[in-house]
C-alpha positions in Angstrom: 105.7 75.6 181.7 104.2 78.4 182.1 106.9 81.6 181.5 103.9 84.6 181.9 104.8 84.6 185.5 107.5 85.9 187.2 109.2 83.7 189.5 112.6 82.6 190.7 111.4 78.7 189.1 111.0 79.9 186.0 114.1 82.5 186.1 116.0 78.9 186.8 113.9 77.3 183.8 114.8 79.7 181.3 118.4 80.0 182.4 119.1 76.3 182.1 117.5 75.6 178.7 119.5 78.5 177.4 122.5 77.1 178.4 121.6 73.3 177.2 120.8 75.2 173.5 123.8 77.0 173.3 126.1 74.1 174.2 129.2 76.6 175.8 131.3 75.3 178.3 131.8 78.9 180.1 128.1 79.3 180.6 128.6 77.3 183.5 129.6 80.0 185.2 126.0 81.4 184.6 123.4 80.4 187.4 119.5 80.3 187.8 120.6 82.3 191.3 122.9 85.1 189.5 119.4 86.5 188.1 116.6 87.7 190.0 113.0 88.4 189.0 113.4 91.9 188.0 115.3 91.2 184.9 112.4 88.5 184.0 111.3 90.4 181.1 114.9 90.8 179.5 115.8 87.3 180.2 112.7 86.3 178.5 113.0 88.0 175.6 117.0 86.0 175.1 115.4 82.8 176.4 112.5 83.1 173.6 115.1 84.1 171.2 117.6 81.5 171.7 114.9 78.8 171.7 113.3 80.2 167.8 117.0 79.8 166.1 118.4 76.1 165.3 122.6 77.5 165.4 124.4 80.4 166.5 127.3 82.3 165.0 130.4 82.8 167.5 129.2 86.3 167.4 125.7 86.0 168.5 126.9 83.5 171.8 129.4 86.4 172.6 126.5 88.4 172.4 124.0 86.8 173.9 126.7 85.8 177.1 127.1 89.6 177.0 123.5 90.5 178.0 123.5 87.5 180.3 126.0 89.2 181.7 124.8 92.5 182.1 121.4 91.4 183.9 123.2 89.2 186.6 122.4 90.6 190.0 125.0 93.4 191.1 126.0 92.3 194.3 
């Protein structure tokens, strides 16, 4: 996959493996279609974090669903 390019495919991509590697029940509230490509390069940067670390403390999730949070789409 390639995650260079901003599109609503790879917004879905990045969104779901975040949510398989954390393992949370109330990220499934969090959808590809809550994010739009405008926030790519945030969302990025959390999906290529998430994916380098093996665990998370119950701190970091919090966090991590906190900036999830904060780029959603304002609708």
């Amino acid at each position: 996959m390639d995650l260079s390019e901003k599109t609503v495919e790879n917004v879905e991509y990045m969104i779901e493996k975040i949510k398989e590697k954390l393992k949370v029940l109330n990220f499934a509230a969090i959808k590809p279609s809550h994010f739009d490509e405008e926030m790519y390069e945030e969302l990025k940067e959390i999906y290529e974090l998430v994916m380098k670390k093996n665990s998370f403390s119950p701190n970091e999730m919090q966090a991590i669903a906190e900036e999830l949070g904060n780029l959603r789409k304002q609708v």
